[in-house]
N, C-alpha and C positions, 0 to 999 in steps of 0.2 A: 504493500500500500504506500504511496506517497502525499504525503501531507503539507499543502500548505502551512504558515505560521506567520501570522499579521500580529507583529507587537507593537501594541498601543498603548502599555500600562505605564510608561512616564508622566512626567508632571507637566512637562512643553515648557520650560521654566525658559527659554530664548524668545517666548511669545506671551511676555505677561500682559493682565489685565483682559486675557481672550479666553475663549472656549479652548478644552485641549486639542492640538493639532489636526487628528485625526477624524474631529467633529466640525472645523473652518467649512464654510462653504467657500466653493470656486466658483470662479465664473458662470461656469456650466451649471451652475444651479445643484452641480454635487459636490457628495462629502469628500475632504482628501482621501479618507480612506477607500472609497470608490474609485479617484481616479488613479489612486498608487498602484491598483490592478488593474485597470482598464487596459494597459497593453499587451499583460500576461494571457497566455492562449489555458482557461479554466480547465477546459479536458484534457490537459497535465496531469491533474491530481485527483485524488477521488477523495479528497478530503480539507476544508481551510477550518482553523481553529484560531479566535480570532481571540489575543490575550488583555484584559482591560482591568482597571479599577473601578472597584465598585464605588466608587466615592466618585468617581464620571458619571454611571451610568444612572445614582440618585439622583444626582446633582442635574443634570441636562436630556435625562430620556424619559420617555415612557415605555409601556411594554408596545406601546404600538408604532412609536417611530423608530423604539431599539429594531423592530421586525423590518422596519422599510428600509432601514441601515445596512442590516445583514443579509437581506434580498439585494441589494442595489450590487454587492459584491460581484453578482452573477455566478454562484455556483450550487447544485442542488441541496451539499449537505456543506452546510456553514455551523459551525459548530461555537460556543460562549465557554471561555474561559476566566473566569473573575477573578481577582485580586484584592484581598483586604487591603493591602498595603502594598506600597510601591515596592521593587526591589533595586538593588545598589547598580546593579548596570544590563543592559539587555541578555548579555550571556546567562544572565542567571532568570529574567524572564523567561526565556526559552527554555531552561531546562524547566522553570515549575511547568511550562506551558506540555513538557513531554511528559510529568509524572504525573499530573494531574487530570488531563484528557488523555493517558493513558495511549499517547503516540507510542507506536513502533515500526522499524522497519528507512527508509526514508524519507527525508523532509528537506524543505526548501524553508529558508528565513526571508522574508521581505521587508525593506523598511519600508515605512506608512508615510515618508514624506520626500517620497520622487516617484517617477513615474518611468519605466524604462522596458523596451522590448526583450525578451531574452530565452530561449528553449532549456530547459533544464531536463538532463538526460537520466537523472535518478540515482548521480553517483557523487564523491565528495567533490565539488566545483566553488567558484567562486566569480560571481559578474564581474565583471571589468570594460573601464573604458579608458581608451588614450587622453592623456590628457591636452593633447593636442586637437583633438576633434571636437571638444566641448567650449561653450561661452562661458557665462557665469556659474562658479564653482566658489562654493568655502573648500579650494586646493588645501589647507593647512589641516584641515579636521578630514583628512579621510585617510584610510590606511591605504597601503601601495603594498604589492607585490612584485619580486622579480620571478621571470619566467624563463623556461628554454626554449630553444628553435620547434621544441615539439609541443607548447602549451603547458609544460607541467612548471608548478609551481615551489621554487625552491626555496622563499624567503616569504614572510609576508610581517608589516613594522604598519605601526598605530602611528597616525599623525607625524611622518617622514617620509621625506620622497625621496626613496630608491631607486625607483626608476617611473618612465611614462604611465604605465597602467596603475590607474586607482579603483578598489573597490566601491562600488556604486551602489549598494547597500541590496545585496542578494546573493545567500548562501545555502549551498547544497550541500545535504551531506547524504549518507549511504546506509547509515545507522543511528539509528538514539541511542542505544546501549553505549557506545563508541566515545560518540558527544559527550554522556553525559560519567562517563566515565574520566575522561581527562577535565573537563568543567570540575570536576569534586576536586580532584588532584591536584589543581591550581588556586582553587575557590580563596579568596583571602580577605579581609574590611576593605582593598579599596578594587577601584571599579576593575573588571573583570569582561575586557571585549573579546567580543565574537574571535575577533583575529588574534587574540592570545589563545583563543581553545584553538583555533585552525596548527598557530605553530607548533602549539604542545604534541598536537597531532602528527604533523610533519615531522618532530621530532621522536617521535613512538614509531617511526615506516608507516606512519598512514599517505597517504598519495593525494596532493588535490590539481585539479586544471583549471583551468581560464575559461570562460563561455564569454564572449566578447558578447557586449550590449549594445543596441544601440538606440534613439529616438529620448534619449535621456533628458530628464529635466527636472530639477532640483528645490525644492520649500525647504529645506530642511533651516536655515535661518529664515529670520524676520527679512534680510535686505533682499534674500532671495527667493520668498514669497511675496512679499509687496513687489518688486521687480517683475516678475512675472504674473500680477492680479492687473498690476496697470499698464501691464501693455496690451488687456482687450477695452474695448471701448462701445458705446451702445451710443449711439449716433441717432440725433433728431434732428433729421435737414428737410429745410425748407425746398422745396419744388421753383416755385417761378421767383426769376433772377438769380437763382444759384444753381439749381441743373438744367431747367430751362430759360430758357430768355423767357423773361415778363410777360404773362398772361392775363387776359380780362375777357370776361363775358362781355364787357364791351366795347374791346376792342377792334380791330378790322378784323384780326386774324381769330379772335375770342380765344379759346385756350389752346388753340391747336401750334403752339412755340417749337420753335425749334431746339436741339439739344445746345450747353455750355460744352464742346467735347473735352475740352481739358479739365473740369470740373470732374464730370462724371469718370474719365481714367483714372481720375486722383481714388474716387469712391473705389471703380473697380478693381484698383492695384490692392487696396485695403483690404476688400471683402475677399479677396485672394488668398489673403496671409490667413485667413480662418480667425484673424481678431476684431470683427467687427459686427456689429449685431444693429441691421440700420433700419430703423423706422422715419419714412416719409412724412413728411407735416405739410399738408395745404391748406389754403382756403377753397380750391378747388370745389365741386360738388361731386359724391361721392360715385358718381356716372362717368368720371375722367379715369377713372381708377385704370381699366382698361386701355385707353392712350397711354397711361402714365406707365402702366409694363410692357410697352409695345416698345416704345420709346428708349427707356431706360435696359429692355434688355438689348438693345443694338450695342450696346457698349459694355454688357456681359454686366450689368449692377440689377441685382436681384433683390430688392428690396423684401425684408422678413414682414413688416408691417405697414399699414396705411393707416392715416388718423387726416380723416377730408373735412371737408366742412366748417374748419375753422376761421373766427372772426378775425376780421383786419384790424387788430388790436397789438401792443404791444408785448414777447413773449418772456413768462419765466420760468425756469427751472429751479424747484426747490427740490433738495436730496439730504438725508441724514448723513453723519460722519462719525467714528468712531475708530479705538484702535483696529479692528481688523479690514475698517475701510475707512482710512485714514483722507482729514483734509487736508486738498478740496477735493470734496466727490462729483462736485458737479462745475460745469464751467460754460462760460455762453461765447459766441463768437457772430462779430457784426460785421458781414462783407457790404463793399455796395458793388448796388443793385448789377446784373449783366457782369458782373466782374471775375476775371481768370484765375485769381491768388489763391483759389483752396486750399491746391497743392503746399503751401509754404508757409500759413498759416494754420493746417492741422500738422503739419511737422514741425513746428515750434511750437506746440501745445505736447506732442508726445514726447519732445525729447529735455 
């Protein structure tokens, strides 16, 4: 049997004043802890056991959202593992998480605060990625491993770079018994990582490889969770004189305007990148709607929403702000009228 293992039972003490990590909402309107799996292929395993405190799940669940939590993971047997009390470092989650839900056989460890693709073949492995090929990284907090021409792994060190490949927080092993044998062996008052059971391992003739990851992308700090919440954006743009040329029911032309094309490439380059979430704002009558996607998809901008009908008045946007969506949450921008600057104007707001 091969067993997932989502450890969520820390305190998230790098994200004070918030929900614990693994309960943030993301952009997508999901938990991290959803999209930390979202890339993993479920019919891996035939088992995820998912390890928490119970002082989380008083504190911020019901039994009915704990249930939409543990459905949202996508897998048929998602298993609860509670925690009275925190423990001193993940290594030793994992192991209450084997003796307790009564894992055996192997298991895969996942951390709850990245998201990364990776096939786990059911044997002692270890994710990794170049740290060349990656953007924003806390590089100082992750362990590194050196490797041979063949994948196997002959060193692996906590917070020192050895060499290019760092662990991206996903471990396979081949046995609990194994684990949780050298985990005792080492067990001592201070914290106790993953990659000191692997060495201890390595140093016993246990064998581990490399499974190169890729599609990674990292919350595990505050700069690089907020870094990546604000770079999606949910866009209210106005129709006439900013993607079309100025329209009136009583003009000669009445709403039938032509496209801004540089306006709308700005939109489409956007909606491209998969960070943009755009809802159209008119005064329009809500009978244009139909021109207005005929129009708009000549330039590939596919608007998620329409809001017509609105008065010639002037507009505002009010939004809450808070540590996990920190201000400004909201922000307004005044082109005139027919004018080409979108471009350069929303990229001085993103950057």
């Amino acid at each position: 049997m091969k067993t997932l293992i989502l450890p969520v039972a820390g305190r998230s003490s790098r994200f004070p004043s918030m929900r614990p990590k693994w309960l943030l909402t993301m952009p997508d309107g999901k938990l991290m802890l959803e999209k930390a799996v979202e890339s993993l292929d479920m019919s891996d395993y035939d088992r995820v056991v998912v390890v928490c405190l119970r002082e989380h799940l008083d504190a911020y669940l019901t039994p009915e959202s704990l249930a939409t939590v543990l459905a949202g993971i996508g897998h048929s047997k998602v298993d609860l593992c509670v925690l009275e009390e925190p423990t001193s470092s993940q290594s030793e989650t994992v192991a209450l998480a084997l003796e307790r839900a009564r894992i055996d056989g192997a298991f895969f460890v996942k951390d709850c605060d990245n998201m990364f693709r990776v096939r786990w073949q059911g044997g002692n492995e270890v994710a990794v990625l170049d740290l060349n090929s990656v953007g924003l990284i806390d590089a100082k907090n992750k362990s590194y491993v050196n490797v041979d021409a063949l994948g196997n792994i002959s060193n692996i060190v906590e917070k020192q770079v050895i060499s290019n490949f760092f662990c991206c927080g996903g471990y396979g092993f081949r046995s609990a018994e194994e684990f949780l044998t050298h985990f005792r062996s080492i067990k001592s008052q201070q914290e106790v990582y993953i990659s000191h059971v692997i060495y201890s391992m390595l140093m016993g003739e246990e064998s581990f490889r490399i499974s190169k990851a890729d599609g990674y992308i990292d919350w595990g700090t505050l700069r690089e969770y907020r870094h990546y919440t604000r770079s999606f954006l949910t866009l209210f743009c106005d129709v006439d004189g900013v993607l079309l040329y100025n329209g009136s029911k009583f003009g000669k032309k009445g709403w039938d305007t032509e496209p801004i094309s540089e306006n709308l490439q700005t939109i489409a380059r956007m909606q491209k990148s998969g960070l943009l979430y755009l809802i159209i704002t008119s005064s329009r009558p809500e009978s244009e709607i139909d021109y207005l996607r005929i129009r708009l998809a000549e330039f590939e901008v596919h608007p998620d929403r329409y809001v017509m009908g609105l008065p010639h008045t002037r507009r505002i946007l009010v939004n809450d702000y808070s540590p996990t969506n920190p201000y400004p949450t909201a922000m307004s921008v005044n082109v005139e009228r027919d004018g080409k600057m979108l471009s350069s104007i929303l990229d001085s707001l993103g950057s």
